[in-house]
Each structure stands twice: as C-alpha cells, then as structure tokens.
PDBQT receptor file of N, H, CA, C and O in Angstrom, charges set to zero:
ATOM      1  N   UNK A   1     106.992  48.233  81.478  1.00  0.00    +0.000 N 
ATOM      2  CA  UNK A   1     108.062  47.301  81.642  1.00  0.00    +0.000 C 
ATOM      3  C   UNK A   1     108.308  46.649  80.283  1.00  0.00    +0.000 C 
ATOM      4  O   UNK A   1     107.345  46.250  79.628  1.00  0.00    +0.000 OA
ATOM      5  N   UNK A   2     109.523  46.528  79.845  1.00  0.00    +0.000 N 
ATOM      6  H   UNK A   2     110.305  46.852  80.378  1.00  0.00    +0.000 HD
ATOM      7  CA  UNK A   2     109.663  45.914  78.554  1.00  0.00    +0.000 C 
ATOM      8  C   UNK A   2     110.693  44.894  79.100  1.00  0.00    +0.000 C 
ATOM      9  O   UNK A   2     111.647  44.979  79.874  1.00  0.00    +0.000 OA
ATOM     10  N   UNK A   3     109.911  43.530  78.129  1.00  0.00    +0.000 N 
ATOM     11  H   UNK A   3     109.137  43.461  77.500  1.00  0.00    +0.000 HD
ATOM     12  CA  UNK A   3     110.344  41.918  78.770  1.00  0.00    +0.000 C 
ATOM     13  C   UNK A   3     111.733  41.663  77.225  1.00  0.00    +0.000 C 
ATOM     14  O   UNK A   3     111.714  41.533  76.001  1.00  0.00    +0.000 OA
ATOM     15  N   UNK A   4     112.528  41.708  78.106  1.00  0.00    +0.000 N 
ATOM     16  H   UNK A   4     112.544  41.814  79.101  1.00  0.00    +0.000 HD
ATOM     17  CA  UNK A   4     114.005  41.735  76.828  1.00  0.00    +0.000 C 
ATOM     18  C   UNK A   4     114.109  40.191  75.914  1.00  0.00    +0.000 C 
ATOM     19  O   UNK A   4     114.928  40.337  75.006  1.00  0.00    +0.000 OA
ATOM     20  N   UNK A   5     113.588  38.982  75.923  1.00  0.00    +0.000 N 
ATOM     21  H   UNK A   5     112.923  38.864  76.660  1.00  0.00    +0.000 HD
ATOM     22  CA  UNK A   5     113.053  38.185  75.302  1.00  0.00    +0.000 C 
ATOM     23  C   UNK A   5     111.798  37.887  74.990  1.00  0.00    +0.000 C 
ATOM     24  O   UNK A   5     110.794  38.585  75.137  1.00  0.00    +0.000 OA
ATOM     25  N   UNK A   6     111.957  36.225  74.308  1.00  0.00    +0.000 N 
ATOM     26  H   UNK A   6     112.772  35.658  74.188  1.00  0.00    +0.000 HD
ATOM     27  CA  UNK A   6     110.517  35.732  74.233  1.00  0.00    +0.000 C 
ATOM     28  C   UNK A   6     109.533  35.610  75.057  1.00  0.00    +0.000 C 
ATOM     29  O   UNK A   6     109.972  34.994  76.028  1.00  0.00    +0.000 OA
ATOM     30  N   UNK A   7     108.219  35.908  75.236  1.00  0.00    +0.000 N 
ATOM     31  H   UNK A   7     107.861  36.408  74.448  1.00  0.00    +0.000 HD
ATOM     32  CA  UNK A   7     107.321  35.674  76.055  1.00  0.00    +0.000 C 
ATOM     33  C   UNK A   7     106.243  34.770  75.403  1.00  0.00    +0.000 C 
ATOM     34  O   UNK A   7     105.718  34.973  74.308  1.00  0.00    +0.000 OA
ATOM     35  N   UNK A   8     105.896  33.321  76.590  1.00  0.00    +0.000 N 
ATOM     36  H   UNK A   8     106.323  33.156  77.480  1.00  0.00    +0.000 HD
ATOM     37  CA  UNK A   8     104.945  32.160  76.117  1.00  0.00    +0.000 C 
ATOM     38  C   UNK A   8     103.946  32.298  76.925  1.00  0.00    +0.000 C 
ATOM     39  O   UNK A   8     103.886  32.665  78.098  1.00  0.00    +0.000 OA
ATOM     40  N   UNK A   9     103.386  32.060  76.385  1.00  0.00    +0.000 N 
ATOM     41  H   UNK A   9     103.435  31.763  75.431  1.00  0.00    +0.000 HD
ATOM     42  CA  UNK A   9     101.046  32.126  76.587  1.00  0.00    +0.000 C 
ATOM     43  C   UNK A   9     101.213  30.889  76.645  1.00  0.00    +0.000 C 
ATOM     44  O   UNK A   9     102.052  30.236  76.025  1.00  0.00    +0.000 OA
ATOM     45  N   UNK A  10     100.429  30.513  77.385  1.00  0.00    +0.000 N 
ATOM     46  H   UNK A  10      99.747  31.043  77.888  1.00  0.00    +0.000 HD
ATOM     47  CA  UNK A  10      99.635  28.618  77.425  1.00  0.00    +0.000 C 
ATOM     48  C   UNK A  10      98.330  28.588  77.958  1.00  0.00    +0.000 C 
ATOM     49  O   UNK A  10      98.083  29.262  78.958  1.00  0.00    +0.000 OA
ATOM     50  N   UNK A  11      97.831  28.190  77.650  1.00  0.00    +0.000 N 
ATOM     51  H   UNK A  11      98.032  27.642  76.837  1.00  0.00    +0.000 HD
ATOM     52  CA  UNK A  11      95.930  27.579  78.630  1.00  0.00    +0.000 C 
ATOM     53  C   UNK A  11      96.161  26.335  78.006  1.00  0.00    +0.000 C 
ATOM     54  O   UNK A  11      96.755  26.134  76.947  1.00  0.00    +0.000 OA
ATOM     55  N   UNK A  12      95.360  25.097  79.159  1.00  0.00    +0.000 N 
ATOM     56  H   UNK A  12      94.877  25.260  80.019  1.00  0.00    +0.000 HD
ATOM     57  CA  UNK A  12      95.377  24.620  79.344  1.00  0.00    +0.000 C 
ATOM     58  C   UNK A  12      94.128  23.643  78.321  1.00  0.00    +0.000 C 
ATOM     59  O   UNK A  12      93.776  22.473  78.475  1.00  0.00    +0.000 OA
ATOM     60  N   UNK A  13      93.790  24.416  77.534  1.00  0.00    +0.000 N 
ATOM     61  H   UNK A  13      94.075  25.366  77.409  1.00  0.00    +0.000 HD
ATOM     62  CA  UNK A  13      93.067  24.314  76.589  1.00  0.00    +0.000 C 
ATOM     63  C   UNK A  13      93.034  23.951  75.172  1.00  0.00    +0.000 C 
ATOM     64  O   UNK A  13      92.121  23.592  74.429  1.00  0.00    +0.000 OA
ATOM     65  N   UNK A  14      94.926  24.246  74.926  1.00  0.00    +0.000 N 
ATOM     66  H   UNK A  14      95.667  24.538  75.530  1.00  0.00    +0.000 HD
ATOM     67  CA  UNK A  14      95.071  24.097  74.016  1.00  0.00    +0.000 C 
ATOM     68  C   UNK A  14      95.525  25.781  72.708  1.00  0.00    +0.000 C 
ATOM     69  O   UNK A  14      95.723  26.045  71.522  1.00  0.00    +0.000 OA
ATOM     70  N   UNK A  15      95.466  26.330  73.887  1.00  0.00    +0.000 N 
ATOM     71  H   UNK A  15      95.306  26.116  74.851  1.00  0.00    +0.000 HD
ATOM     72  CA  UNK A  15      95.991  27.953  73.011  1.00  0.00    +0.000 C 
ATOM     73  C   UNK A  15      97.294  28.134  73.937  1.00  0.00    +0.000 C 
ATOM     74  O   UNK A  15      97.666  27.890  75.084  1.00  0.00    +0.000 OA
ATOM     75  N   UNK A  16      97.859  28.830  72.490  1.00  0.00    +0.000 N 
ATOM     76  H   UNK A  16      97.556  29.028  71.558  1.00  0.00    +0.000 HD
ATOM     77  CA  UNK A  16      99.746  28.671  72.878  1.00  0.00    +0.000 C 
ATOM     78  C   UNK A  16      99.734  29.869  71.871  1.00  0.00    +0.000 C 
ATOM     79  O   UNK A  16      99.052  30.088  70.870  1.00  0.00    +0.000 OA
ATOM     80  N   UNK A  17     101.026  30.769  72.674  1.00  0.00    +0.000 N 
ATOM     81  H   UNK A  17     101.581  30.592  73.487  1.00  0.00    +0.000 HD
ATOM     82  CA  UNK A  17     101.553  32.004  71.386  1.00  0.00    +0.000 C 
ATOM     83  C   UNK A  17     102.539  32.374  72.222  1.00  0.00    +0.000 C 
ATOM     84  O   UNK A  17     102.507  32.140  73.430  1.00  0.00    +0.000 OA
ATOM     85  N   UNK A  18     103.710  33.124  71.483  1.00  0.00    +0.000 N 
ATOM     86  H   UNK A  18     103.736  33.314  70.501  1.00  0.00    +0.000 HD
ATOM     87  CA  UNK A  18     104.706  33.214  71.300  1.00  0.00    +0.000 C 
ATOM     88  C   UNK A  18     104.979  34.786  71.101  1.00  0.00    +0.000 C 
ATOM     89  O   UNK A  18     105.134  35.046  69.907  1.00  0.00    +0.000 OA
ATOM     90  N   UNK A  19     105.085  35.948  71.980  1.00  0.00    +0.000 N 
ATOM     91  H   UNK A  19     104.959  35.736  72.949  1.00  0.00    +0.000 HD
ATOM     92  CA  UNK A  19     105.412  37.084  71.383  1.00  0.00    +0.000 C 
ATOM     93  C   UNK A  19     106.666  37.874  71.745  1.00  0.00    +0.000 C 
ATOM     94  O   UNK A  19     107.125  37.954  72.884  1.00  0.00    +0.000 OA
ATOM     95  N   UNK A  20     107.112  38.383  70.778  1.00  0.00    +0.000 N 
ATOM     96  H   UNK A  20     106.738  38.319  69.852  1.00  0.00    +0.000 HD
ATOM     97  CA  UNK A  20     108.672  39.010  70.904  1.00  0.00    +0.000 C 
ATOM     98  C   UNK A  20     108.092  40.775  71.141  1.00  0.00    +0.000 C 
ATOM     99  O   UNK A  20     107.030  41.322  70.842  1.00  0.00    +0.000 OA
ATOM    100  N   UNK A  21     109.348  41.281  71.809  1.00  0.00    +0.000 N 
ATOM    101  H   UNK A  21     110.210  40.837  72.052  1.00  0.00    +0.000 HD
ATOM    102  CA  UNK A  21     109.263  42.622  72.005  1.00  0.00    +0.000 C 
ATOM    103  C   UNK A  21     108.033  43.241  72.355  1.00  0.00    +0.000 C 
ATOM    104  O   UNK A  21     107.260  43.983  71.748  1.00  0.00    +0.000 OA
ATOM    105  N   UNK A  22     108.059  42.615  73.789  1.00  0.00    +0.000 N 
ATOM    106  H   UNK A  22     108.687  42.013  74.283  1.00  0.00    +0.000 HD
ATOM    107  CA  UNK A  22     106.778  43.071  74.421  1.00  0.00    +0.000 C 
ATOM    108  C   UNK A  22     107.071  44.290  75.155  1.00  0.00    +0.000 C 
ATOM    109  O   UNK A  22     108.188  44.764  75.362  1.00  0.00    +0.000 OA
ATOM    110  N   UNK A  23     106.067  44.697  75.487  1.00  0.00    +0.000 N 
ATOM    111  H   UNK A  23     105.159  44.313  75.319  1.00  0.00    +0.000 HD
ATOM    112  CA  UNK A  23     105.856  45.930  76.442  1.00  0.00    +0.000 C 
ATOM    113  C   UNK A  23     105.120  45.897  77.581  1.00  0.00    +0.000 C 
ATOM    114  O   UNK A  23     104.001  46.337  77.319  1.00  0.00    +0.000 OA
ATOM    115  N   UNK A  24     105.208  45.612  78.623  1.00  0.00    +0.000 N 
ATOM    116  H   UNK A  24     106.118  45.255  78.836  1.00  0.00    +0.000 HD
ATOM    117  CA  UNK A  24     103.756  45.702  79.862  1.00  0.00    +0.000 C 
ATOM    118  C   UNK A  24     103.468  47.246  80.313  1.00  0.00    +0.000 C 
ATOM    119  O   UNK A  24     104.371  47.983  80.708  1.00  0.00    +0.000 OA
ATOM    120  N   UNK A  25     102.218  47.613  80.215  1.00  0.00    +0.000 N 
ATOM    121  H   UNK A  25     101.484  47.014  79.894  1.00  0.00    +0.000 HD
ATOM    122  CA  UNK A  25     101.948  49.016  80.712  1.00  0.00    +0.000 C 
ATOM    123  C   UNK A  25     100.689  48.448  82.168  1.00  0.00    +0.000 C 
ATOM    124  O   UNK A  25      99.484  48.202  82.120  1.00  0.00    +0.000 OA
ATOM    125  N   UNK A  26     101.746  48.417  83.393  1.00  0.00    +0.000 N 
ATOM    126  H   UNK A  26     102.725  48.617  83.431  1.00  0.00    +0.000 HD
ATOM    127  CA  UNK A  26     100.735  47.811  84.198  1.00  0.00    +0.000 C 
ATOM    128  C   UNK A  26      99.814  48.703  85.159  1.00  0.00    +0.000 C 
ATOM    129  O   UNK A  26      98.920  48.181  85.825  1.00  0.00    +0.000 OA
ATOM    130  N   UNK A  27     100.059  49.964  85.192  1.00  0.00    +0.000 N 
ATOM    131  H   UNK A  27     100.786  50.388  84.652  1.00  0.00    +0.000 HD
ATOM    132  CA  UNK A  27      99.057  51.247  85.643  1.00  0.00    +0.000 C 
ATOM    133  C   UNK A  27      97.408  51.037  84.483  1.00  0.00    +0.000 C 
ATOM    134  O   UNK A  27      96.223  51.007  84.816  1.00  0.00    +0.000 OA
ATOM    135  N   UNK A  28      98.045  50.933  83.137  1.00  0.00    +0.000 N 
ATOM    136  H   UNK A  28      99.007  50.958  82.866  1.00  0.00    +0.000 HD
ATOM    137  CA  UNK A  28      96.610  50.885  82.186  1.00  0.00    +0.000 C 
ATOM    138  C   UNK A  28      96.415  48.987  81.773  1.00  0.00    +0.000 C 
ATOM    139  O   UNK A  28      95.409  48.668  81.140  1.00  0.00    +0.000 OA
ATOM    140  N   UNK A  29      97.069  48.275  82.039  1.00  0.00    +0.000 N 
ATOM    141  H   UNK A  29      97.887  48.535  82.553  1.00  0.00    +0.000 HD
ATOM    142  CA  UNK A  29      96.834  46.893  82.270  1.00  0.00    +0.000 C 
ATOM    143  C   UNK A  29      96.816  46.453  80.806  1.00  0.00    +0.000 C 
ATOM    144  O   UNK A  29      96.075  45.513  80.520  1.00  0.00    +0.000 OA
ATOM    145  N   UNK A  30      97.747  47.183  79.589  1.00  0.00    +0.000 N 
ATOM    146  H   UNK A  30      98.350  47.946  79.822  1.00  0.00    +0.000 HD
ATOM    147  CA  UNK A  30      98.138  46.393  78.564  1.00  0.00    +0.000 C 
ATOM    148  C   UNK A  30      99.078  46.322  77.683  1.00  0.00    +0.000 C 
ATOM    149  O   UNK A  30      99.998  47.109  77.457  1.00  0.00    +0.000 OA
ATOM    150  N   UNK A  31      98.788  45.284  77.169  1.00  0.00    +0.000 N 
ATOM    151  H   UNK A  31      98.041  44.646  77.352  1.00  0.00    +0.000 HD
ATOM    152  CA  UNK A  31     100.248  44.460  76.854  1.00  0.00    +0.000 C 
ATOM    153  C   UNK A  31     100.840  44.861  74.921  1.00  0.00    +0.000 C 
ATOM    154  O   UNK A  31     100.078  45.302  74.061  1.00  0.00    +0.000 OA
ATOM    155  N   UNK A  32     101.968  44.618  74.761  1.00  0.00    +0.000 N 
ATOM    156  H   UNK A  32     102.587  44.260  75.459  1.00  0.00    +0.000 HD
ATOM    157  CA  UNK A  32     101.997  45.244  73.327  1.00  0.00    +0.000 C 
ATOM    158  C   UNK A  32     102.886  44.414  73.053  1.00  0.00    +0.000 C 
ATOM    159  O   UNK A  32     103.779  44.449  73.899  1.00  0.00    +0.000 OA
ATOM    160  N   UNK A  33     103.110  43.446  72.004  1.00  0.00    +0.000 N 
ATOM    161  H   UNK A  33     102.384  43.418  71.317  1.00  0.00    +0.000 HD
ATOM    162  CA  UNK A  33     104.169  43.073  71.681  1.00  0.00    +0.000 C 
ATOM    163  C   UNK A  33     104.343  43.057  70.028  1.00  0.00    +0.000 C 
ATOM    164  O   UNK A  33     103.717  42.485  69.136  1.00  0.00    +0.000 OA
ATOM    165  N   UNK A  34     105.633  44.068  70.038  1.00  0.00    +0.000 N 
ATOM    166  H   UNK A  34     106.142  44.533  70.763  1.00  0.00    +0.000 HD
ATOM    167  CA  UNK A  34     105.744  44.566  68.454  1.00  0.00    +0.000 C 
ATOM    168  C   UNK A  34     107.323  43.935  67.820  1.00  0.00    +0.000 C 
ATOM    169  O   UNK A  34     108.310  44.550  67.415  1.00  0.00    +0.000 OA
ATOM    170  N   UNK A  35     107.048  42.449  67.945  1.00  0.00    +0.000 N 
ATOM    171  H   UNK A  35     106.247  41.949  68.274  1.00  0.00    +0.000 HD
ATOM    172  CA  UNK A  35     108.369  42.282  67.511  1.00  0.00    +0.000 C 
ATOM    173  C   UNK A  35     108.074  40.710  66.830  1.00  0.00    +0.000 C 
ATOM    174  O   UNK A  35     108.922  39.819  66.874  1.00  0.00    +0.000 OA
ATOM    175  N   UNK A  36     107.091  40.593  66.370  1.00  0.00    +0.000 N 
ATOM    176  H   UNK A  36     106.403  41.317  66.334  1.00  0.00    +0.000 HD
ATOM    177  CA  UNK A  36     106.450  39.764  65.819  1.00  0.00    +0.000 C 
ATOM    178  C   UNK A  36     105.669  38.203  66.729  1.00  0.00    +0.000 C 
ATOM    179  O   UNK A  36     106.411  37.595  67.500  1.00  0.00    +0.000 OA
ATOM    180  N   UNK A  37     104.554  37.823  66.583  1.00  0.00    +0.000 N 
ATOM    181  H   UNK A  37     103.952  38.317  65.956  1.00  0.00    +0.000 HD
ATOM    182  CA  UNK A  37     103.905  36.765  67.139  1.00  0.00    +0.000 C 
ATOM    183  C   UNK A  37     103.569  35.732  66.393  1.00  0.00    +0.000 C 
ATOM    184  O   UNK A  37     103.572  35.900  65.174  1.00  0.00    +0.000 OA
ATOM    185  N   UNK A  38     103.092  34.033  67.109  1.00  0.00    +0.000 N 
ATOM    186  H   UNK A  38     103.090  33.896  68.100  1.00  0.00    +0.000 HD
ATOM    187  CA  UNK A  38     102.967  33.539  66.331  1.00  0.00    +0.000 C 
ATOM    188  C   UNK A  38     102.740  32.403  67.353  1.00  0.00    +0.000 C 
ATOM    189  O   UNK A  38     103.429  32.178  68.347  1.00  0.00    +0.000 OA
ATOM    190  N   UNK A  39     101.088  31.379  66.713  1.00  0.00    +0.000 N 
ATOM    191  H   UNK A  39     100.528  31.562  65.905  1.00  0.00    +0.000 HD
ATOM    192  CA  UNK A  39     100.458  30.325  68.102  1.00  0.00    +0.000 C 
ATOM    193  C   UNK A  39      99.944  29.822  67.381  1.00  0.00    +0.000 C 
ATOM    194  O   UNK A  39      99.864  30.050  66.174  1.00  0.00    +0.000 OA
ATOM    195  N   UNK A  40      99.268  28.629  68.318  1.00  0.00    +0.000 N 
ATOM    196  H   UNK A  40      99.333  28.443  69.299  1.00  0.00    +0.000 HD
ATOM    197  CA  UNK A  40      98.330  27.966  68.166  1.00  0.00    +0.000 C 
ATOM    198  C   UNK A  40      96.600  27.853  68.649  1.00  0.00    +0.000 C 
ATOM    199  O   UNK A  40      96.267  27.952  69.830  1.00  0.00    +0.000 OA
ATOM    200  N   UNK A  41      95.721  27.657  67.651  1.00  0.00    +0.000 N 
ATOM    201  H   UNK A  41      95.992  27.576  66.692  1.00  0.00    +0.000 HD
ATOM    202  CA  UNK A  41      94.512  27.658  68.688  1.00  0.00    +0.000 C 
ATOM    203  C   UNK A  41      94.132  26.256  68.214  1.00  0.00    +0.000 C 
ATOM    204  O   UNK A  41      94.841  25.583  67.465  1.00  0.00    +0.000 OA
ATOM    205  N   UNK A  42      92.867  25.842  68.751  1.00  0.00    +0.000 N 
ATOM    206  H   UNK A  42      92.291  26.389  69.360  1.00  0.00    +0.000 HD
ATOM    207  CA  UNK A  42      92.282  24.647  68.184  1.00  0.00    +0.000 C 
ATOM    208  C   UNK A  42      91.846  24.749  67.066  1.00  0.00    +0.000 C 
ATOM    209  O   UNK A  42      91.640  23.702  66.452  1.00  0.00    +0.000 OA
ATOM    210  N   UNK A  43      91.500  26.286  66.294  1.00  0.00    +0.000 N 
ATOM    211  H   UNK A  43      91.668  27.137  66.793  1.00  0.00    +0.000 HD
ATOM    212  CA  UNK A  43      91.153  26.198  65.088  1.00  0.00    +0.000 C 
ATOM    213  C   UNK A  43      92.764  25.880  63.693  1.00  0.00    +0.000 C 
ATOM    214  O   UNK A  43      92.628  25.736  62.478  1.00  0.00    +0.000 OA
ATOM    215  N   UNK A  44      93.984  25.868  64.425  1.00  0.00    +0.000 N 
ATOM    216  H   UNK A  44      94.095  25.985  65.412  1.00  0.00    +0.000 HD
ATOM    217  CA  UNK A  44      94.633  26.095  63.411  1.00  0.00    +0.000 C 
ATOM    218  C   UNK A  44      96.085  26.660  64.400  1.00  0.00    +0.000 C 
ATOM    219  O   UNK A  44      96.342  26.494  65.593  1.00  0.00    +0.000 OA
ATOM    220  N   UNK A  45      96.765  27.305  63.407  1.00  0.00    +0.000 N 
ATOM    221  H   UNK A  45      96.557  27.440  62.438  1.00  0.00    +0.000 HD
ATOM    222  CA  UNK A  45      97.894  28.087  63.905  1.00  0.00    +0.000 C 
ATOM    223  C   UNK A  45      97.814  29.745  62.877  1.00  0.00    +0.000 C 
ATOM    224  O   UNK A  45      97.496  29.824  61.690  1.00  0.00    +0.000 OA
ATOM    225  N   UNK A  46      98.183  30.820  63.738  1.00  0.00    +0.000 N 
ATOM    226  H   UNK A  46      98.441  30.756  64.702  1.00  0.00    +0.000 HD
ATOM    227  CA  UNK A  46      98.578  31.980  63.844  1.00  0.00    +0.000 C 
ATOM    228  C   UNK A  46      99.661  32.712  63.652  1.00  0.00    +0.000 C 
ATOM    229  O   UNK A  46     100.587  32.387  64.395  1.00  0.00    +0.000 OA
ATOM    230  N   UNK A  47      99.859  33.486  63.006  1.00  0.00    +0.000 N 
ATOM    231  H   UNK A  47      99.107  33.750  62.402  1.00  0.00    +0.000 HD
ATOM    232  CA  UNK A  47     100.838  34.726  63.029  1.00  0.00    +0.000 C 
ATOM    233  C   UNK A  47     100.475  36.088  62.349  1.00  0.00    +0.000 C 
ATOM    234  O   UNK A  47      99.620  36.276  61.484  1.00  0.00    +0.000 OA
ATOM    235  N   UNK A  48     101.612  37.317  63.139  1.00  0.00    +0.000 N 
ATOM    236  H   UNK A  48     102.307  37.164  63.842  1.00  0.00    +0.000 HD
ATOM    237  CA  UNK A  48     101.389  38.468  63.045  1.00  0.00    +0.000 C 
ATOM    238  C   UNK A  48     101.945  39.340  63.140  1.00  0.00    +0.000 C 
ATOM    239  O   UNK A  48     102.013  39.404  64.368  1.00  0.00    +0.000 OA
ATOM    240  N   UNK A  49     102.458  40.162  62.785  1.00  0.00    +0.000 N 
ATOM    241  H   UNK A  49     102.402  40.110  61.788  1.00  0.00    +0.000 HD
ATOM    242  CA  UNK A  49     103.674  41.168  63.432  1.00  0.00    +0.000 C 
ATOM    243  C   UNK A  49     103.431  41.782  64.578  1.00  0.00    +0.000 C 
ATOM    244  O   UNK A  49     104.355  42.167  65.295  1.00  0.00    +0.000 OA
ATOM    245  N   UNK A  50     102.363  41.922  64.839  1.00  0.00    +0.000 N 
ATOM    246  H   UNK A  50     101.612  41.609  64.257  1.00  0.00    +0.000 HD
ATOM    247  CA  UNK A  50     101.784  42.764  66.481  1.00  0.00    +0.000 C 
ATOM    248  C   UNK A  50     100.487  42.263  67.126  1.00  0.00    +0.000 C 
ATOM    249  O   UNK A  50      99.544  41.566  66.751  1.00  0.00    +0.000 OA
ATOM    250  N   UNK A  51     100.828  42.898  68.243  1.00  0.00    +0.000 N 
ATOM    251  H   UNK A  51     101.594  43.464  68.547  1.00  0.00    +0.000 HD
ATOM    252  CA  UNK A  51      99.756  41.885  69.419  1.00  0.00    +0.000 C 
ATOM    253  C   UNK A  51      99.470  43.200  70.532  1.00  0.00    +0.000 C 
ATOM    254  O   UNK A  51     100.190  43.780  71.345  1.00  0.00    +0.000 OA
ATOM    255  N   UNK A  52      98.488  43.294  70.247  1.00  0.00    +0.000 N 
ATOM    256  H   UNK A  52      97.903  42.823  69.586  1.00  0.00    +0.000 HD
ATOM    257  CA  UNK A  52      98.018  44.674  71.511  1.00  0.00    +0.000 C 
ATOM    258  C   UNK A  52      96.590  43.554  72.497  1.00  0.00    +0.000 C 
ATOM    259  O   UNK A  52      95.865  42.584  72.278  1.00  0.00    +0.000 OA
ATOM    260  N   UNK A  53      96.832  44.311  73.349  1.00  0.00    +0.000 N 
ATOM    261  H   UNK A  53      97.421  45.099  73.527  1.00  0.00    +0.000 HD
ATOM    262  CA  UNK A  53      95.784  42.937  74.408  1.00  0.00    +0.000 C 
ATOM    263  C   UNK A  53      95.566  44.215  75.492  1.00  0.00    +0.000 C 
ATOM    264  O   UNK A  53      96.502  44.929  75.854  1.00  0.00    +0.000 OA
ATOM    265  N   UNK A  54      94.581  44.333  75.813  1.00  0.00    +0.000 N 
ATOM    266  H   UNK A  54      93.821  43.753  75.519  1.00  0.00    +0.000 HD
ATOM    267  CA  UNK A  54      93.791  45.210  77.108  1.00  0.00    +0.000 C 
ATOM    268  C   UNK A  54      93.104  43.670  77.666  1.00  0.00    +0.000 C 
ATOM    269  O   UNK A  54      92.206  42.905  77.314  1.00  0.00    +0.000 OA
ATOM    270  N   UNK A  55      94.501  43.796  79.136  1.00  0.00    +0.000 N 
ATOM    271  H   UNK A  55      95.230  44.418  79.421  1.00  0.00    +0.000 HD
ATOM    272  CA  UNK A  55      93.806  43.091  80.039  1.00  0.00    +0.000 C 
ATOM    273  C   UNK A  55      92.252  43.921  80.973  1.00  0.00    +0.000 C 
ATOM    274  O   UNK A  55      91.304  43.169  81.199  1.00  0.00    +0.000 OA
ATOM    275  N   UNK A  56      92.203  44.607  81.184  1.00  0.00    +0.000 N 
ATOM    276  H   UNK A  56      92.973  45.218  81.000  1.00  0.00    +0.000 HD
ATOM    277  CA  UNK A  56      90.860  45.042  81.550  1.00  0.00    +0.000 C 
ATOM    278  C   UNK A  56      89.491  44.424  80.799  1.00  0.00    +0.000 C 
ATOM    279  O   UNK A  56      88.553  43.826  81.326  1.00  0.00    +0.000 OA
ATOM    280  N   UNK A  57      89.656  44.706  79.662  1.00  0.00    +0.000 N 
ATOM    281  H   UNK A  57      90.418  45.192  79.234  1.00  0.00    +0.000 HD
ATOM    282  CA  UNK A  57      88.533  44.392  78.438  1.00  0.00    +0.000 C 
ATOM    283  C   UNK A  57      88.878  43.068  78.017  1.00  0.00    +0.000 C 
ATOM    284  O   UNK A  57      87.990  42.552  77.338  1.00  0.00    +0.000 OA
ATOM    285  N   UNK A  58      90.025  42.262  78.231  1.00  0.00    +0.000 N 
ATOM    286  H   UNK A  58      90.747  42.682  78.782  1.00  0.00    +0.000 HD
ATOM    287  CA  UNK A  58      89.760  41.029  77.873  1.00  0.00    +0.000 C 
ATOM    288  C   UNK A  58      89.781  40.941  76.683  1.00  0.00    +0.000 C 
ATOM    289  O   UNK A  58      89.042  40.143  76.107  1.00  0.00    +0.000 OA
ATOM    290  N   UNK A  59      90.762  41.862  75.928  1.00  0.00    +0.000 N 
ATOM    291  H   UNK A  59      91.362  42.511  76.396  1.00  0.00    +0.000 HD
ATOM    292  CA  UNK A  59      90.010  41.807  74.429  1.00  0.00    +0.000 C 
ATOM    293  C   UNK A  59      92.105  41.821  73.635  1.00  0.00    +0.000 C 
ATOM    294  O   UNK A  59      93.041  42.517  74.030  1.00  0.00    +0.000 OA
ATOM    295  N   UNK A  60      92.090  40.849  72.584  1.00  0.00    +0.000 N 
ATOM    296  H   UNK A  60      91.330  40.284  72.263  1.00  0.00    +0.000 HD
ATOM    297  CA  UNK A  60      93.213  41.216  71.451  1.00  0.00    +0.000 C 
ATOM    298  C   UNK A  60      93.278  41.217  70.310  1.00  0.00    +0.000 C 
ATOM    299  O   UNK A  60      92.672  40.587  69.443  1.00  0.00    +0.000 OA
ATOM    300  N   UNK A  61      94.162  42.065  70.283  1.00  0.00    +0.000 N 
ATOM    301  H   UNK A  61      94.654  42.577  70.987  1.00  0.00    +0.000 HD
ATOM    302  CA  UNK A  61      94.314  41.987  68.597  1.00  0.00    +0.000 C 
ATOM    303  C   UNK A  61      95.572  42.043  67.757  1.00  0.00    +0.000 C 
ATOM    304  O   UNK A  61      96.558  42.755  67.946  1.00  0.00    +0.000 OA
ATOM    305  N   UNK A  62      95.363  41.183  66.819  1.00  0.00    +0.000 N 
ATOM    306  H   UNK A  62      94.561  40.604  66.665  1.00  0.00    +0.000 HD
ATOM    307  CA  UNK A  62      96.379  41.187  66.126  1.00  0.00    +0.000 C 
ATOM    308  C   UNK A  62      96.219  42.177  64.445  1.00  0.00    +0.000 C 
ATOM    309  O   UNK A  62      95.288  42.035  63.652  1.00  0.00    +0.000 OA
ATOM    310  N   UNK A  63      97.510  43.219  64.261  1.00  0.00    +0.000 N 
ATOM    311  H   UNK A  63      98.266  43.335  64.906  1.00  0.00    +0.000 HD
ATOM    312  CA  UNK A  63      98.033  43.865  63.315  1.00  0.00    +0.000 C 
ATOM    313  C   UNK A  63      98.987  43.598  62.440  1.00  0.00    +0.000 C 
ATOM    314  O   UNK A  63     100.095  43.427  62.950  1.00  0.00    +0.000 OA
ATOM    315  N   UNK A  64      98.933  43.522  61.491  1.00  0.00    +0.000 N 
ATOM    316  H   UNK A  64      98.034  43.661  61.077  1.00  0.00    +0.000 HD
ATOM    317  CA  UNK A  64      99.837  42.979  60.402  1.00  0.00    +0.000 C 
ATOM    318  C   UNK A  64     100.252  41.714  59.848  1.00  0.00    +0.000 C 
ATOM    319  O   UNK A  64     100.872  40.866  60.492  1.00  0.00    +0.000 OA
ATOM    320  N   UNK A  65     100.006  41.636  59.003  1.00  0.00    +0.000 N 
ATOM    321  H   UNK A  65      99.503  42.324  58.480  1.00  0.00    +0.000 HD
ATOM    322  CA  UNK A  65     100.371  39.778  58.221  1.00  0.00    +0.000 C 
ATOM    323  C   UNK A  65      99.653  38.810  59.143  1.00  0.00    +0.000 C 
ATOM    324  O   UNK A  65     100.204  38.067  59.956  1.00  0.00    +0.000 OA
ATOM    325  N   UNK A  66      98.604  38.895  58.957  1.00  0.00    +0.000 N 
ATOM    326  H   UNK A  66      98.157  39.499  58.297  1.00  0.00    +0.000 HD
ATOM    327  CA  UNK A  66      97.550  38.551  60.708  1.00  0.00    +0.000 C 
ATOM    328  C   UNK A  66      96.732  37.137  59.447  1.00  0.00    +0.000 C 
ATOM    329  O   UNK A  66      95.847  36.384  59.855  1.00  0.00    +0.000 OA
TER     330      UNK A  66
C-alpha cells in the first residue's frame, strides 16, 4: 500500500517523525519510506532520506544523510 502523503509517528514518550513516500508491505509487515524523514527523540532531533522498519523484528533504519 503506498500512503500518497505525510505520515506522523508519536509515542507518548516523547519520539515524533515525519516520513514522506511511504510504502506498507503488510503480508511481510514492513514499512519503507523513501521520500525523505525527519524527528525527534529525547536525545536530539533526526533526519534522513530513507526509513526501512521491519515491524516483525522491531528493528529501523535509517539510509542516507542519517
């Protein structure tokens, strides 16, 4: 499924991000967004041109200007 705008992350924790030109692949449960990103954590603030995330593994990463 590809989400035709911005898509916002929040926890309640205090982490926030922002990713453009996403992709959902929900048979393999992950997410791609290649249209540049960009958040906040408690350590600071973030950006990147890409965002790959395996919801299964719980695990992301960011590629480019990271």
């Amino acid at each position: 499924m590809r989400v035709p705008g911005p898509v916002q992350f929040q926890a309640a924790d205090g982490y926030r991000m922002t990713a453009r030109g996403v992709s959902i692949d929900m048979r393999d449960r992950r997410v791609v967004g290649s249209g540049g990103i960009d958040g906040v954590v408690p350590a600071g603030s973030f950006s990147s041109d890409q965002i790959l995330a395996d919801l299964a593994a719980r695990t992301v990463v960011l590629n480019g200007h990271a």
